[in-house]
C-alpha positions as CSV (number, residue, x, y, z in Angstrom):
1,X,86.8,93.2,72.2
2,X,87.7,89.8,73.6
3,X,89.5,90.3,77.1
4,X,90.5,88.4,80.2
5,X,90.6,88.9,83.4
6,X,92.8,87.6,86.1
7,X,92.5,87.9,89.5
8,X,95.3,86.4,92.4
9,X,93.6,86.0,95.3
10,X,94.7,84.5,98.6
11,X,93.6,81.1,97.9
12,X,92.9,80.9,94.3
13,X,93.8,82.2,90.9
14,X,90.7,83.4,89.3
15,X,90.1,83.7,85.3
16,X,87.2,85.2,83.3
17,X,87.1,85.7,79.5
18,X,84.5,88.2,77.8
19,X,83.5,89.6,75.1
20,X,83.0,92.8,76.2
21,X,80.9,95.8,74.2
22,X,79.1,99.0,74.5
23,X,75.8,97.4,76.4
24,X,78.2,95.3,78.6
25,X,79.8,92.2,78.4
26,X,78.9,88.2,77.3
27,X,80.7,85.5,79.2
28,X,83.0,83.6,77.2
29,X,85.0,81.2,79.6
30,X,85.7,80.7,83.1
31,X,87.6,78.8,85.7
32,X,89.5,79.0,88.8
33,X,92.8,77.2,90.4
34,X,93.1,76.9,93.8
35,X,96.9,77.9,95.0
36,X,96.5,78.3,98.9
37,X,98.9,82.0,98.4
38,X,98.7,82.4,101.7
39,X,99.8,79.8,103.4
40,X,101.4,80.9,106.2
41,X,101.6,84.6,105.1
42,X,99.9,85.5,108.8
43,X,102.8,84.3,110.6
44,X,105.4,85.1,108.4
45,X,104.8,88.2,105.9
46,X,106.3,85.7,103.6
47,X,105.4,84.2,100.5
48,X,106.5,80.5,100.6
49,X,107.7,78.8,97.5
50,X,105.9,76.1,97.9
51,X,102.4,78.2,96.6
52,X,104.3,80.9,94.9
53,X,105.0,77.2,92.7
54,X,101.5,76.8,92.8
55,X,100.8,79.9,91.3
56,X,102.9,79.8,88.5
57,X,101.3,76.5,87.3
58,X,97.9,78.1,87.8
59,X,99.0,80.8,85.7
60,X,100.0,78.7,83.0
61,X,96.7,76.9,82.7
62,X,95.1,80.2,82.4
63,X,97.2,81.3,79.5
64,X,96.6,78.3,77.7
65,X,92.8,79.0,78.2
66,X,93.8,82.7,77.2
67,X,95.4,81.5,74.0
68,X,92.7,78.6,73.0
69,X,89.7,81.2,73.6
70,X,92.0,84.1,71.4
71,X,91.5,86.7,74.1
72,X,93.0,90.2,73.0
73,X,93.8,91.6,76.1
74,X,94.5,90.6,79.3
75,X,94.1,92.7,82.5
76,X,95.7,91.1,85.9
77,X,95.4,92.2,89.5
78,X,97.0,90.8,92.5
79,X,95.1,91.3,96.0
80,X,96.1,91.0,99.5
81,X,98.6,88.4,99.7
82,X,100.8,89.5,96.9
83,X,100.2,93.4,98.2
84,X,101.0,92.1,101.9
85,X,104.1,90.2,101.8
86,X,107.6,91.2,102.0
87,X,108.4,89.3,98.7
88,X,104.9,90.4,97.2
89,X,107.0,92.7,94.5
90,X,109.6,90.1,93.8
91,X,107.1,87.6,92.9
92,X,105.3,89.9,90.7
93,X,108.3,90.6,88.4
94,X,108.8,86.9,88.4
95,X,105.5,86.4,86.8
96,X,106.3,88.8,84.0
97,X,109.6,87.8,83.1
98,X,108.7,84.0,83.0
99,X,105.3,84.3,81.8
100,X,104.8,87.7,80.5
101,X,102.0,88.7,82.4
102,X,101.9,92.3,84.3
103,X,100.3,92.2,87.2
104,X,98.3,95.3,88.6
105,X,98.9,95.4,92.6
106,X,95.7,96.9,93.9
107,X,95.5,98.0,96.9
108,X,92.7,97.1,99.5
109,X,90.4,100.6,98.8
110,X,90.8,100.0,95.0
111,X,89.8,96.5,95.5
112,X,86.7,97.8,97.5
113,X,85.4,99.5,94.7
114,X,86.1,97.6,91.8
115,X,84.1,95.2,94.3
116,X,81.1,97.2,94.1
117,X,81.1,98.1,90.3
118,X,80.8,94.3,90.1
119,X,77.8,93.7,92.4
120,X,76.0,97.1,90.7
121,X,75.7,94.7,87.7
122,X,74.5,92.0,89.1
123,X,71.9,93.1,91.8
124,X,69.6,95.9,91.5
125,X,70.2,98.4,93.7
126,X,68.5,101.4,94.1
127,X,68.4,104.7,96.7
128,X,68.5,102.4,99.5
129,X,72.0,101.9,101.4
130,X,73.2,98.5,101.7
131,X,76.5,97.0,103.1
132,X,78.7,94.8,100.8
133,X,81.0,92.1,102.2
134,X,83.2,90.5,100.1
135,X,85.4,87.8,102.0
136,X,88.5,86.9,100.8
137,X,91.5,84.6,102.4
138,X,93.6,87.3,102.6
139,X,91.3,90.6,103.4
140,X,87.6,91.3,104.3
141,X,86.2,94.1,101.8
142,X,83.2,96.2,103.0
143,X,81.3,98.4,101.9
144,X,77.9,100.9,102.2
145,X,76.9,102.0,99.2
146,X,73.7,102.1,96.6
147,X,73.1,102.3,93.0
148,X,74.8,106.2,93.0
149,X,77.7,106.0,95.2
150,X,80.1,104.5,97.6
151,X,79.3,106.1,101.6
152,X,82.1,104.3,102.8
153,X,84.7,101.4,102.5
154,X,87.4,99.6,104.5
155,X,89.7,96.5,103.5
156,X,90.2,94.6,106.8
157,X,93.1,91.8,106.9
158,X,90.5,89.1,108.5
159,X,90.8,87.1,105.4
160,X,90.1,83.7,106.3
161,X,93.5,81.7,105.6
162,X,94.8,84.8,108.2
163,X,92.0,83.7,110.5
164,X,92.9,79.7,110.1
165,X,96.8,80.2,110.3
166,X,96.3,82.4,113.3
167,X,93.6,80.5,115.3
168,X,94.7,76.9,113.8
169,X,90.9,75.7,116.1
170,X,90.2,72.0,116.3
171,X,87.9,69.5,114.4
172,X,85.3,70.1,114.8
173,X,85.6,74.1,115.9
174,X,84.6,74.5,119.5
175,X,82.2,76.9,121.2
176,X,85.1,78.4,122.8
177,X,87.2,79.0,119.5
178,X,84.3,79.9,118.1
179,X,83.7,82.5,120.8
180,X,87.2,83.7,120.4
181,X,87.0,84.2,116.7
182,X,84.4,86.4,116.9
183,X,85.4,88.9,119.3
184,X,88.9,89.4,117.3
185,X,87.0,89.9,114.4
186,X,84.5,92.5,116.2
187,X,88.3,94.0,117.9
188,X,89.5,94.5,114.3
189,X,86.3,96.4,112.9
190,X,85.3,98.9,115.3
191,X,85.0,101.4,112.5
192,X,82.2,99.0,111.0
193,X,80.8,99.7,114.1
194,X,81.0,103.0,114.5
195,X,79.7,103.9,111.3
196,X,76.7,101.8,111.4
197,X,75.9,103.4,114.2
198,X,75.4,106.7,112.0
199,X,73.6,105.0,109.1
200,X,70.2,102.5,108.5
201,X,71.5,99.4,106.8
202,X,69.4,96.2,106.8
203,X,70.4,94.3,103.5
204,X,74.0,92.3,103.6
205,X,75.4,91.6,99.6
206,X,78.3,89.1,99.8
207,X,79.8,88.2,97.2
208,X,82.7,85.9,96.0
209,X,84.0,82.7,97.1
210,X,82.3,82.3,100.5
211,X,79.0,83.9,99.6
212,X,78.8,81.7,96.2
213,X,79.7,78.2,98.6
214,X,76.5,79.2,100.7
215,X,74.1,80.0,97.6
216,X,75.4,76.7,95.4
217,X,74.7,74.7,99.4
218,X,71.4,76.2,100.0
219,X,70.3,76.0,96.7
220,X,71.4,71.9,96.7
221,X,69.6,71.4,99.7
222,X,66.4,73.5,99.8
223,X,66.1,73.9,95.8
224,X,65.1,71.7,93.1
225,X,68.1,70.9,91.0
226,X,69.5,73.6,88.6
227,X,68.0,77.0,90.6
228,X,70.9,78.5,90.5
229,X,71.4,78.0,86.8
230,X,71.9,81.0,84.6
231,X,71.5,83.7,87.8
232,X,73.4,86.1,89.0
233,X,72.1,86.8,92.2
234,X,70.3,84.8,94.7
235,X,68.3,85.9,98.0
236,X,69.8,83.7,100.7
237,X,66.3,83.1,103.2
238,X,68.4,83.4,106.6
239,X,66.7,81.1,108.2
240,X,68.3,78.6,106.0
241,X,71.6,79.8,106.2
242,X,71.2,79.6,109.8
243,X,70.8,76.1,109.0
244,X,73.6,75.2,107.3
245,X,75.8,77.7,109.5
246,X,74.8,75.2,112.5
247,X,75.7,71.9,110.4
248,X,79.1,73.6,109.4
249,X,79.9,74.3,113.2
250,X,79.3,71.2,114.4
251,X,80.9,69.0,111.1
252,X,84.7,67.6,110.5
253,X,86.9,67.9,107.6
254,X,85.7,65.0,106.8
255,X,81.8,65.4,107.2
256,X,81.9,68.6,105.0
257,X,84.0,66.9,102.0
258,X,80.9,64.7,101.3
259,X,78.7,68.0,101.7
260,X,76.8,69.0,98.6
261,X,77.9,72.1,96.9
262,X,81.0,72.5,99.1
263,X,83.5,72.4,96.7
264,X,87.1,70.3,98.3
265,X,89.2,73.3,98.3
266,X,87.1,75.4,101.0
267,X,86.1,72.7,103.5
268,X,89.0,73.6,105.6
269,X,88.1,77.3,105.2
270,X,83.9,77.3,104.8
271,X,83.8,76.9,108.7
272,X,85.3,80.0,109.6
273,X,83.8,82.1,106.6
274,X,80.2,80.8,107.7
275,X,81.7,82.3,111.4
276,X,82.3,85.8,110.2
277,X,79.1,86.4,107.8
278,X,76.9,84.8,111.2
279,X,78.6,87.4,113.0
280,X,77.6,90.4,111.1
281,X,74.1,88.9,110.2
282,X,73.3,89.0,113.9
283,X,75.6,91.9,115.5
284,X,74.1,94.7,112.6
285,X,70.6,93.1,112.8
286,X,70.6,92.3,108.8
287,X,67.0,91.2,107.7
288,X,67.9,90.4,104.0
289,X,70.8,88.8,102.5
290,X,71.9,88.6,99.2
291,X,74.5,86.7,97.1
292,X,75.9,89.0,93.9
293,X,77.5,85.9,91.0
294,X,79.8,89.4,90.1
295,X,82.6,90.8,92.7
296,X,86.5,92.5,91.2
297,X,86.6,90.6,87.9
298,X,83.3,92.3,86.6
299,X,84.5,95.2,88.6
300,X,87.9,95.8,86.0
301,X,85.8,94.8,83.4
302,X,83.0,97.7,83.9
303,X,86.4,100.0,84.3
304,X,88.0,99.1,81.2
């Protein structure tokens, strides 16, 4: 069965077509939009119709993709700044009665384990517990799981349009923004704490956006050309993260458009992502880090 999956983030509209069977699933096409949903949704609870326009135009590219590549089915979700916002609900119904797409409204546990049913396909886990992070630009997914079971889960609203529309920092960020950035995230996860206080975790699995921008940069600037062709996961060696983490501090807008592998819709946003993954790297002591190519979309699709 041909099927495609849609996913609405926060800052882009995501599509994935598959053939999907009994052993898995085949990847037939895929693509993304970026629509910047929540801009301003941190200050105002408030879809603005200037992306909510945005949006709709994304959505109508997909369907033409839906319709070229005769998908059969097509399974929609909506995450954290359509679940969020005041007008969330209203612009959901608009979708369907213009366009004819129903859109599932998940909520930020379900989106924590679809999350995980991704990664399980795409990295090998086993009977040790791990933590997935999955950072979004509306919500901050985590997770401490292995290959049987999730321990625990939390959906944090630190996404990183939140983070940029509330601490708006300068260009390039400063030590003290920086500073500041990272105790309001450490404020706002204090159950993170708590529980890995309980349990032995030393392997960090991001996926989506932010974690693929840091693989596709590492692998341009360490790698020969076309590593990351064809995988679906890719061992991140911290120390040259740590790297690139330092270079994105200290760059400008303008700097990081003409980095390799930094795609032009994250360099307002790849600053403060690199900020939060630095963060838990060094608070929770993580030796290993790994980047998962799968995150919700393979997540519905293994549900289906």
């Amino acid at each position: 069965m041909r099927v495609a999956i849609i996913d609405l983030g926060t800052n882009t509209f995501n599509l994935l077509i598959v053939d999907k069977n009994e052993n898995g699933f085949s990847k037939v096409f895929k693509t993304k939009r970026p629509v910047k949903l929540g801009q301003d949704v941190a200050n105002t609870q408030m879809l603005c119709n200037n992306a909510m326009e945005r949006g709709m135009k994304a959505l109508r590219n997909h369907l033409v993709s839906i319709k070229k590549y005769e998908a059969e089915k097509v399974f929609a979700f909506a995450t954290s700044a359509i679940r969020s916002c005041d007008n969330g609900l209203e612009y959901v119904n608009r979708i369907y009665n213009e366009l004819g797409i129903e859109i599932n409204v998940i909520s930020g546990e379900k989106e924590a384990e679809l999350i995980y049913y991704g990664v399980k396909q795409a990295v090998n886990l086993d009977d040790e517990k791990v933590m997935i992070v999955d950072i979004g630009g509306g919500s901050i997914e985590i997770l401490i799981v292995n290959k049987n079971e999730i321990f625990w889960k939390q959906s944090f609203r630190l996404g990183i349009a939140r983070l940029l529309d509330k601490f708006n920092p300068s260009d390039p960020i400063s030590n003290n923004e920086i500073e500041i950035i990272e105790k309001y995230i450490d404020d706002n996860t204090q159950s993170l704490n708590e529980i890995l206080k309980t349990l032995h975790v030393t392997t960090l699995i991001g996926s989506s956006g932010s974690i693929d921008t840091f693989a596709r940069m590492i692998s341009q600037k360490f790698r020969p050309a076309g590593f990351l062709d064809n995988k679906i996961n890719f061992e991140i060696n911290l120390e040259e993260y740590k790297i690139l983490h330092n270079e994105l501090l200290l760059s400008s807008i303008e700097e990081r458009k003409r980095m390799k592998g930094l795609e032009l819709m994250r360099v307002e946003m790849i600053v403060v992502a690199s900020i939060c993954i630095n963060f838990i790297i060094e608070k929770y002591n993580f030796t290993k880090l790994i980047q998962s190519d799968y995150a919700l979309k393979e997540g519905v699709i293994a549900t289906i």
